[in-house]
Phi, psi and omega in degrees: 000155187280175196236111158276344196230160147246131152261146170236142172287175222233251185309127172064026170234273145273013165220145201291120185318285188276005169282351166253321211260347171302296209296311169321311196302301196294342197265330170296308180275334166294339161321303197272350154309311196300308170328293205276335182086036195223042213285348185294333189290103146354095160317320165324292209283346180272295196329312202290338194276344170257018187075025199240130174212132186056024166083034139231141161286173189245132161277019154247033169277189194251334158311311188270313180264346204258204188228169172325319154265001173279338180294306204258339165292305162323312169300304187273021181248341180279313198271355159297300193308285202295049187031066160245122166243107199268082179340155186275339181288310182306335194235354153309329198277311175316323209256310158312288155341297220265347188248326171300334173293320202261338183333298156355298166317354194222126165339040217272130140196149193324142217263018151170157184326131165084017181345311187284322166290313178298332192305298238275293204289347150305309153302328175288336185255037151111326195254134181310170170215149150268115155258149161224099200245174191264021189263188179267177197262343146308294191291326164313294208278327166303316220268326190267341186272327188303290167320349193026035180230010172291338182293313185314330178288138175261005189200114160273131159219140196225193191259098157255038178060005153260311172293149184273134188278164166284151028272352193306137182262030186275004218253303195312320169309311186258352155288339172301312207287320176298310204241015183012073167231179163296122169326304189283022166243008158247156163211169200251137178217125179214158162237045162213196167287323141348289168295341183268297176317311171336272187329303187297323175311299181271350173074046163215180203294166163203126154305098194269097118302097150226196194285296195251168087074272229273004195244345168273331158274327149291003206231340173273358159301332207218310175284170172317291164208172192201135176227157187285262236210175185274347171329325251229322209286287158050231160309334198277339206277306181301343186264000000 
């Protein structure tokens, strides 16, 4: 059957991950060090509990895959151990505040040439598009707007404590119910594992990208097919 919708993951998809999010991540967390007054705690060590180590993320990290809070409860279990104590409700907000201040600060770009042209010629042959990422819908829209391509989407959907995050499949379910299509006539294009449970969860195809070997080999276990970039989608969707 023919494929009307696409949803695209966000981060490490249309955009390259660690050239925004390292950098966001590091300007954040010395920030809330800088608050608490606790500049003695290790930056490192807050980095490595969210999966980040020498300034690469990990992609089964909490960074890549997790949500803001889940972000900041790993943080804030690292700042216990050195006896800092933050409430856990009190310091989701500090670690949001804190990554929403620095966003600037981080680097967006396309995870291939010509971004805006591959979005568009999916669009000229009829089929809708999606995004669905675990970020908030400030820093989503800067980054796709950075990019010139958030208007191409016919659905944003970010974690605003209410939509249900991936792998839960309700954001797919309701871009099928919205766009009034067949489960098997959408597919989810992502690069991580995350995305690939999504998807197999609402019960349509997925497309696995990634940059390197070895992420594109964890991702042919499981996905439809898998490409270095979305560039590719294109042609495979017209074949």
């Amino acid at each position: 059957m023919k494929i009307k919708g696409i949803i695209f993951d966000k981060d490490g998809t249309l955009i390259q991950f660690d050239a925004f999010w390292i950098s966001v991540s590091v300007n954040a967390i010395n920030q809330i060090l800088k608050e608490l007054d606790r500049e003695d705690i290790p930056a490192e060590e807050i980095l490595l509990s969210i999966g980040v180590e020498n300034g690469v993320a990990n992609t089964d990290g909490l960074l890549c895959k997790g949500t803001y809070e889940q972000i900041a409860l790993a943080i804030n279990d690292v700042l216990k151990k050195h006896n800092c104590m933050v409430s856990d409700e009190k310091f989701v907000s500090m670690v949001l505040d804190a990554y929403n201040r620095n966003a600037d600060l981080g680097e967006v770009l396309p995870t291939c040439e010509k971004i805006d042209e591959v979005l568009s010629s999916l669009r000229s042959s009829g089929i809708k598009l999606a995004v669905v990422t675990t970020d908030n819908l400030e820093i989503t829209q800067k980054c796709l707007g950075k990019l010139g391509i958030e208007n191409l989407f016919d659905k944003i959907y970010t974690d605003d404590g209410d939509t249900p995050v991936k792998p839960d499949p309700w954001c797919a379910l309701d871009f099928a119910e919205q766009m009034n299509m067949e489960k098997d006539e959408i597919i989810m294009v992502g690069d991580t594992m995350t995305d690939v449970c999504f998807a197999k969860n609402a019960g349509i195809g997925v497309i696995g990208v990634g940059a390197n070997d070895e992420n594109r080999q964890r991702l042919s276990k499981h996905a439809d097919a898998v490409f270095p970039d979305i560039s590719h989608i294109p042609a495979f969707l017209l074949k």
